[in-house]
C-alpha positions in Angstrom: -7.7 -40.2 32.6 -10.3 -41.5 30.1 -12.5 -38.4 31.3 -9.9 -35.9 30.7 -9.4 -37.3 26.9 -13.0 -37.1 26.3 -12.5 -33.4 27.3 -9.9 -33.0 25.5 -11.4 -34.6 21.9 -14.9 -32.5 22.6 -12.8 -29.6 23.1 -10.9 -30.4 19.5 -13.9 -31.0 17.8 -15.8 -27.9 19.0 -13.0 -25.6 17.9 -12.5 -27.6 14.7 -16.7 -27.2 14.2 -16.1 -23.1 15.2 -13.4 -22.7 12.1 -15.2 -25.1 9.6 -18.3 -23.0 10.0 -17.1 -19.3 10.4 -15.0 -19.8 7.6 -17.7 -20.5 5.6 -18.1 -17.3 2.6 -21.3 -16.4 1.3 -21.4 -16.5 -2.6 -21.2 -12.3 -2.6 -17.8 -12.5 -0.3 -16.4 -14.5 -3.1 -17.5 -12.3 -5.7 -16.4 -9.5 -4.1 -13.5 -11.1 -3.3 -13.0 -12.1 -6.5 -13.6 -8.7 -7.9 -11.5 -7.0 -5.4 -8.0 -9.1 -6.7 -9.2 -8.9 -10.4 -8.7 -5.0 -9.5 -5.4 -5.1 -7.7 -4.3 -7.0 -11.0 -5.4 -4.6 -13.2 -3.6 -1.4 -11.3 -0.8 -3.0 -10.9 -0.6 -4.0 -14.4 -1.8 -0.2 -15.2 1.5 1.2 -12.8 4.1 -1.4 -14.5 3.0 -0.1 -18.1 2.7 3.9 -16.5 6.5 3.0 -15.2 7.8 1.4 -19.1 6.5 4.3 -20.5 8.3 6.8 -18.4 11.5 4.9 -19.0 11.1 4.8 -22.8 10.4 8.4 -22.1 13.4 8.8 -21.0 15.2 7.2 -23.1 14.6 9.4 -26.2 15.4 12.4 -24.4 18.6 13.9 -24.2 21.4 13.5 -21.6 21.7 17.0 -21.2 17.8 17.6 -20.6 17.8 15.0 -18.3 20.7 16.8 -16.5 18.6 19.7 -16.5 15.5 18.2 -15.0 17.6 16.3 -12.1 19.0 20.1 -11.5 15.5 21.7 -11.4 14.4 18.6 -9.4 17.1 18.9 -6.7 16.1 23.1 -6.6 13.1 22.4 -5.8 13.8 20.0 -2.8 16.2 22.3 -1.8 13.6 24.7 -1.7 10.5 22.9 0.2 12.9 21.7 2.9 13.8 25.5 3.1 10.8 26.6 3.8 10.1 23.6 6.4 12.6 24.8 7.9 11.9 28.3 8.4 8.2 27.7 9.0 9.3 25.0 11.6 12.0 27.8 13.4 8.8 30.4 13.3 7.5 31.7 17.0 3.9 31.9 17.0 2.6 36.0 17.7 -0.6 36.0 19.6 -2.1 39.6 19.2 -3.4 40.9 22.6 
């Protein structure tokens, strides 16, 4: 019994001593680390200001040109997933 406690605290030990030390970062992995979140930041600040602006945008235009855009927006949708459609239903001609 005393034997297979001794295992068992070795055992502990040698997997706590395995995380401690290959968790361990080199100064460069925290800079780059570092670095690397300091850029997500800074996108993700850059899309939330992109995505204000384009709401102020519009904003100031008119109802009637944004009905007009959501019109030629929907067309062109319309018209992609046409031609996916036809290309998809297409037989492919071998010459021979």
């Amino acid at each position: 019994m005393l034997h297979k406690r001794n295992y068992i605290l070795s055992a502990l030990f040698a997997s706590f001593f395995i995380l401690t030390f290959t968790h361990c970062k080199t100064q460069v992995q925290v800079e780059v680390e570092k670095q690397q979140s300091e850029r997500r930041a800074r996108e993700k600040a850059d899309e939330r200001q992109y995505k204000k602006e384009v709401k102020q945008h519009m904003k100031k235009q008119s109802k009637s040109t944004r009905k007009m855009m959501r019109k030629s927006r929907k067309k062109s949708n319309k018209a992609v997933g046409k031609t996916i459609g036809k290309n998809r239903n297409r037989t492919k001609c071998t010459g021979g």
